[in-house]
N, C-alpha and C positions, 0 to 999 in steps of 0.2 A: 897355392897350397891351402888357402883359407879354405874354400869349399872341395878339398878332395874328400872323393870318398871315404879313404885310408882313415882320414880325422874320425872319422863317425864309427867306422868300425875299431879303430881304437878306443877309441871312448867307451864303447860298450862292453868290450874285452875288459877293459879296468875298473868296469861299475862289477862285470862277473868275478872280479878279483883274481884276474891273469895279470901276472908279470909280465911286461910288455919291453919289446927293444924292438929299434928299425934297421933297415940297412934301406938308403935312397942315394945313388952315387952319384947324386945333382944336390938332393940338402943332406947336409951333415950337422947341422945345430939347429933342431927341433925342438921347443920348449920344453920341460917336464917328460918327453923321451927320451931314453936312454939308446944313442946312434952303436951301431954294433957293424963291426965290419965279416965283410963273410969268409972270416978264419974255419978251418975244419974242425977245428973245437966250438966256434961258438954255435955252427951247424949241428956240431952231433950233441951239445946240450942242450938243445932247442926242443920243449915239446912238439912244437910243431912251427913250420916253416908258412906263412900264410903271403901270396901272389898274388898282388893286387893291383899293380900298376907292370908294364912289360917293358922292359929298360933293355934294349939290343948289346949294351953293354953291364950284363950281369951275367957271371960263367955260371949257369943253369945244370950244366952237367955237374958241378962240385956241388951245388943244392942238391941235386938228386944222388950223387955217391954220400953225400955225410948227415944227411935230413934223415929224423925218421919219419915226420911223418910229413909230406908240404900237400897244401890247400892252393889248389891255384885255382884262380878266378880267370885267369888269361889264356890260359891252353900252351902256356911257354914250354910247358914238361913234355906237351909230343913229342918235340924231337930229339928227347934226350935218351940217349941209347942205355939201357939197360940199366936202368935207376935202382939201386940199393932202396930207397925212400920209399913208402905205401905212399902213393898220389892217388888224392882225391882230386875230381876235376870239378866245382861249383861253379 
């Protein structure tokens, strides 16, 4: 975790002065992150949904029903049938 990407793009997210929370279903006790789990409330108060790591066990379809908006870096949102969510694909 020391040199994930994720690290650096948080960081820079909180120097812009975004409110930051994770969901990783391998770490759950992140220093100074707030771990969030992917309830459909905390999806749909979520400015935005950002995919940065591809975890085979993450329900992608409930991101794309209750997200409004997700950034995916991975391309996981292809195969999610009929996404509620505006998906960017970076």
């Amino acid at each position: 975790m020391r040199e994930s990407p994720a690290l650096k793009i948080i960081e820079l997210l909180k120097f812009k002065g975004a409110n930051i929370s994770y969901h990783d279903p391998y770490i759950k006790n992140a220093k100074k992150i707030e771990y969030a789990d992917l309830s459909k409330e905390n999806l749909a108060k979520a400015d935005a949904v950002l995919i940065i790591t591809d975890h085979s066990n993450v329900d992608y379809e409930k991101v794309g029903k209750y997200a409004k908006l997700v950034i995916d870096t991975r391309n996981v949102m292809a195969s999610v049938k009929n996404p509620k969510a505006h998906i960017l694909r970076a």
